[in-house]
N, C-alpha and C positions, 0 to 999 in steps of 0.2 A: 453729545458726549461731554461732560462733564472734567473738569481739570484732575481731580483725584485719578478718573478713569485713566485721561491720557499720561499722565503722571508715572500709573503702574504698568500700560500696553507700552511703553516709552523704554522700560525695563529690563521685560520678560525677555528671552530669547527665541518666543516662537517668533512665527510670522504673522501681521495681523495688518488687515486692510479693510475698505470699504469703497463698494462704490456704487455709484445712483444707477437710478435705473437705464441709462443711455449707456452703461459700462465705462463711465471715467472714474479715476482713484479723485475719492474725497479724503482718505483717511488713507496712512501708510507708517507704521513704528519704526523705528530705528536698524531693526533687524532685518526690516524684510526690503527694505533700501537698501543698507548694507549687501543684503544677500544677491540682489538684484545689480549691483554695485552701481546705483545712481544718488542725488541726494533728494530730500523732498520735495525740494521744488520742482526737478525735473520729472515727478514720480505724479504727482497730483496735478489732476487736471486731463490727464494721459489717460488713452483708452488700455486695453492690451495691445492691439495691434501696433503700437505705436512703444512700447518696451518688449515684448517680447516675437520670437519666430513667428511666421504666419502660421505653422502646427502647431504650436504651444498656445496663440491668441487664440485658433479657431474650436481648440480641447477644451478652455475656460468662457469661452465665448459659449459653447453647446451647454456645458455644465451649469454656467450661472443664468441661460433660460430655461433649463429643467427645473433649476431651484424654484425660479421664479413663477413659472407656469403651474409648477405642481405646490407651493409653499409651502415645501418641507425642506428638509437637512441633506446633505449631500457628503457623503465622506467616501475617499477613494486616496489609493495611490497611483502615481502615475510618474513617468520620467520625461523631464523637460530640460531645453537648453537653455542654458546661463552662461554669459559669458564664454562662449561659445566651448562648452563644455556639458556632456550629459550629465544631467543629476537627477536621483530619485527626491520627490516629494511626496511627504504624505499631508492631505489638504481635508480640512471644512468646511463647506460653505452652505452659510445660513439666510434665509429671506429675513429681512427688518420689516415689520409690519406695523401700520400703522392704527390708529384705536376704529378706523373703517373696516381694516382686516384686508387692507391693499398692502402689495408690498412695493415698497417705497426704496428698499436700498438690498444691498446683498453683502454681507460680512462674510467675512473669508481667515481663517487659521492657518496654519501649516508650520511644518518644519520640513529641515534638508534629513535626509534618512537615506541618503546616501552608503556612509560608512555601513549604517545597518544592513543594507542589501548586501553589500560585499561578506560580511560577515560571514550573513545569510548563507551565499552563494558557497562561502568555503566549506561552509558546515555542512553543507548539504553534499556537497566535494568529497569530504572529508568520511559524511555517511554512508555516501556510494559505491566509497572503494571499500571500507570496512563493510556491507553489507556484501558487497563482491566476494570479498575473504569469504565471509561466514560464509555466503553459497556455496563457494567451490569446497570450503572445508564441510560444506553439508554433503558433496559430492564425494569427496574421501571416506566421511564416515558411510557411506552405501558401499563402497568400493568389496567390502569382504560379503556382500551381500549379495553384489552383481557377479562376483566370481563361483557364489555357490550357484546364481542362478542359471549361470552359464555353462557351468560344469552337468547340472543336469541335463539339459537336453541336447547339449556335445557328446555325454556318452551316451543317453540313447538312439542317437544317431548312429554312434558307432558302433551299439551293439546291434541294432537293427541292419547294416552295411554289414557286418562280421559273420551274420546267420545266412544271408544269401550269397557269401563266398564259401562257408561253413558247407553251405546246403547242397551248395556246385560240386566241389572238391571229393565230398562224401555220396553222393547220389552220381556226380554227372548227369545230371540232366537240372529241368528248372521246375519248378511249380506254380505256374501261374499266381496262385489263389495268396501264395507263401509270400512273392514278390512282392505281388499288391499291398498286402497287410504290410510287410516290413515299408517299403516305401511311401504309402500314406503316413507311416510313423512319423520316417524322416523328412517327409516335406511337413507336416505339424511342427514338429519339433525345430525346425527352419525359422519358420514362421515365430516360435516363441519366442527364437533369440533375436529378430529382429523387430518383434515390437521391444524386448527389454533394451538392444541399442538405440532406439528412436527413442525410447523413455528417456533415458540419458543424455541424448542429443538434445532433446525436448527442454530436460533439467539445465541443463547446461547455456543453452540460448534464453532458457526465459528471462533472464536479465538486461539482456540485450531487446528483446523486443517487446513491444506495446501488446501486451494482454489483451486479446480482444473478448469482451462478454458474451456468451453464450449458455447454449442449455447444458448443463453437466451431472452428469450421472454420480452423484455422491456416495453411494455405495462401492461404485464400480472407479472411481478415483481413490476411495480410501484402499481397496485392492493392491489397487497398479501401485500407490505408496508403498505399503506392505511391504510391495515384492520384492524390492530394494532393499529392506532395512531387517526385514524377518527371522533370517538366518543368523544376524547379528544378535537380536533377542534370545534365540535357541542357544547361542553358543553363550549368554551371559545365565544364562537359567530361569529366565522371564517368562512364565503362562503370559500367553494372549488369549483377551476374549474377545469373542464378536458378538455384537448385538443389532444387528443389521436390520431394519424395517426394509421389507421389500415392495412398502406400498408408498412409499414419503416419494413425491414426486422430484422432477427435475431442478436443480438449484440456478439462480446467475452465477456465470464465476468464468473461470477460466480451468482446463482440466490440470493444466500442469499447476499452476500456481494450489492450484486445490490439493494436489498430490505435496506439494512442499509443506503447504500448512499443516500435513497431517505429519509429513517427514520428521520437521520441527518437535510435532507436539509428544510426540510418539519416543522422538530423541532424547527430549528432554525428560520427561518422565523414568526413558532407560539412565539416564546419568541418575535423576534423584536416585531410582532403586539401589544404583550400584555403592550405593554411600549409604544402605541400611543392610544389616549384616540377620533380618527375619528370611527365614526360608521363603514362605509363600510371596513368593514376589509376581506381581499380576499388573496387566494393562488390561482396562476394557476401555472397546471403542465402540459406542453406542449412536444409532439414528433414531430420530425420530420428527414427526412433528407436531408443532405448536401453533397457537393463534400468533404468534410473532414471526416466524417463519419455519427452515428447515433445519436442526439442529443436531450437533455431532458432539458429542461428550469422550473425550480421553479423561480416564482415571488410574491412577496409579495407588498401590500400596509402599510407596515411597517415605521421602522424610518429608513433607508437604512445604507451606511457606512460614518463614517467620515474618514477623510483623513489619522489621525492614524490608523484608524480599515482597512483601504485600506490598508496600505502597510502591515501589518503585521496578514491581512486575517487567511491564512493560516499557521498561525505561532503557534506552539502546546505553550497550557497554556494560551494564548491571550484572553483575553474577556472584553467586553464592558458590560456585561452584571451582575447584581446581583444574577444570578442562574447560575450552570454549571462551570467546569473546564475550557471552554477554548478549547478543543479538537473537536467538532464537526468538523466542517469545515477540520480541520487539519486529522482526520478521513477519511474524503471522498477524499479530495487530495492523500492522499496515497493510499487508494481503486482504484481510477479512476488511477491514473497514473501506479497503479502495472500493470492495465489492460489495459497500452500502450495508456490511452484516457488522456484529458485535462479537468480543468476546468477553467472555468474566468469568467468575472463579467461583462454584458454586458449594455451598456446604458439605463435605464428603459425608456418603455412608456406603453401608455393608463392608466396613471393614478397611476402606479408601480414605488415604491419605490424602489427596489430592482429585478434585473436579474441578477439569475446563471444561466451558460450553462455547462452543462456536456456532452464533446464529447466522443464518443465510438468508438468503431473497429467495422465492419459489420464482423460477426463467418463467417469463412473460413473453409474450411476441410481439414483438413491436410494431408500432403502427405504421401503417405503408406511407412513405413520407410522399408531400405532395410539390409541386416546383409553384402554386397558387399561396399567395399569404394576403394578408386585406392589409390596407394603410392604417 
């Protein structure tokens, strides 16, 4: 290393070292002495073991024989003790090779990116409870949806209990055949209000618990979506179509989460419409599949995007809109993509203002894990 070189690493504010192949610092700048809070001469000469924790020596000790052994680059972050204080680093380290193509030493970069993690952590803090929001305000906006849905088969409960006291009162006697049919009603109709509470319970927890992947019926989750938000659309004047392939197989995913990304998409499309004053106001949600995978298209005859609203689509807090956070769309790009799928914005036609496409994984079965692995 050359005087000019030391001159300018002497400068910089990363962190920058070196050392030979037995792991002692040959080389150490001003910063990462500083950082280390020793001075040079106690720095050089020195293994890790001998400045840092036994976890922190034995973390750069593994790393800098990876580099070594395999003679490539090594970048990571990682949190280490300094002064006896945790800090995140993010680190370099490069093999020095010599005109044999041995390597002979191992250079090392880094900075403290500490503050950054914290940052990090707020923001993400910060995004959990505002995504929180928007869920449960995605739960409000189902609310006049789940009271249509409940009100259905509450009263046919009641009028099917009303005809076999009707029937008693008026006959005095009973009819077998009459019972049966009214009571198969009411136990159905039981049954439909308590998957729509489990839906909800469902909606309601999936924020709280770890998604787990499985096979999901995408036809049959775009449904159970529906069923919550449908009545909503009726009452705003919105045709729904469906374009449902009954042959597109099973997707990865999770079924609630699947049910929200449609909630979302579905929602969103209802606001655009409610901000164009054309009569034929229409959603289609369309399956099908592709060489890329299982694919679900919501379109709307809405006011579609502007060239702002394009580039920052999917950008959490974004909105065009007088209702809402901002977060739908931003919502479901994280849903789809947790789930290894894509979404994007596709050219509209027949009339459609707006095309999402939401690609999927087709559910795979997993391979039977084994407790044997080779060294």
């Amino acid at each position: 290393m050359d005087c000019i070189e030391r001159d300018l690493l002497s400068v910089i504010p990363l962190f920058v070292w070196q050392k030979d192949c037995e792991g002692r610092y040959k080389y150490a700048n001003p910063a990462f002495c500083a950082w280390v809070g020793r001075s040079v001469d106690d720095v050089l000469g020195r293994t890790d073991h001998e400045i840092w924790d036994e976890a922190t020596a034995n973390q750069l000790a593994a790393d800098e024989e990876r580099v070594a052994l395999r003679g490539t680059s090594l970048q990571k972050q990682s949190m280490v003790n300094v002064e006896g204080r945790q800090v995140w680093v993010e680190y370099r380290l490069s093999p020095v090779i010599n005109a044999k193509g041995e390597v002979v030493a191992i250079a090392g970069v880094g900075d403290d990116i500490t503050e950054r993690k914290e940052l990090e952590g707020q923001l993400a803090s910060a995004l959990d409870t505002a995504l929180e929001a928007r869920h449960m305000a995605s739960l409000g906006i189902m609310a006049a949806g789940i009271t249509h849905e409940l009100n259905q088969p509450l009263q046919a409960i009641k009028l099917s209990a009303d005809s076999i006291v009707y029937w008693f009162e008026k006959k005095k006697t009973f009819d077998p055949k009459a019972i049966m049919k009214a009571l198969g009603l009411i136990s159905r109709n039981a049954d439909r209000i308590q998957r729509i509470i489990q839906r909800v319970r469902n909606f309601v927890k999936s924020r709280q618990a770890i998604a787990q992947t499985n096979a999901v019926d995408l036809n049959q989750a775009i449904r159970d979506g529906l069923e919550m938000i449908e009545h909503q659309l009726m009452s705003h004047g919105i045709e729904l179509v469906l374009k449902l392939d009954t042959d597109i197989p099973a997707i990865s995913g999770d079924e609630t989460q699947i049910e929200e990304v449609v909630i979302n998409l579905v929602t969103n499309a209802r606001q655009s419409l409610d901000l164009t004053e054309r009569e034929d106001k229409k959603i289609l949600i369309e399956t099908y599949s592709t060489d890329q995978g299982i694919c679900m298209v919501v379109a709307d005859t809405g006011t579609g995007f502007s060239a702002d609203a394009l580039a920052n689509m999917f950008r959490p807090f974004f909105t065009t809109k007088t209702e809402g956070l901002g977060l739908g769309l931003s919502i479901v790009h994280s849903i789809v993509t947790g789930f290894s799928g894509k979404i994007e914005l596709l050219t509209p036609t027949d009339g459609f203002s707006t095309l999402l496409a939401v690609t999927l994984k087709p559910w795979e079965e997993p391979e039977e894990s084994s407790n044997e692995f080779s060294a």
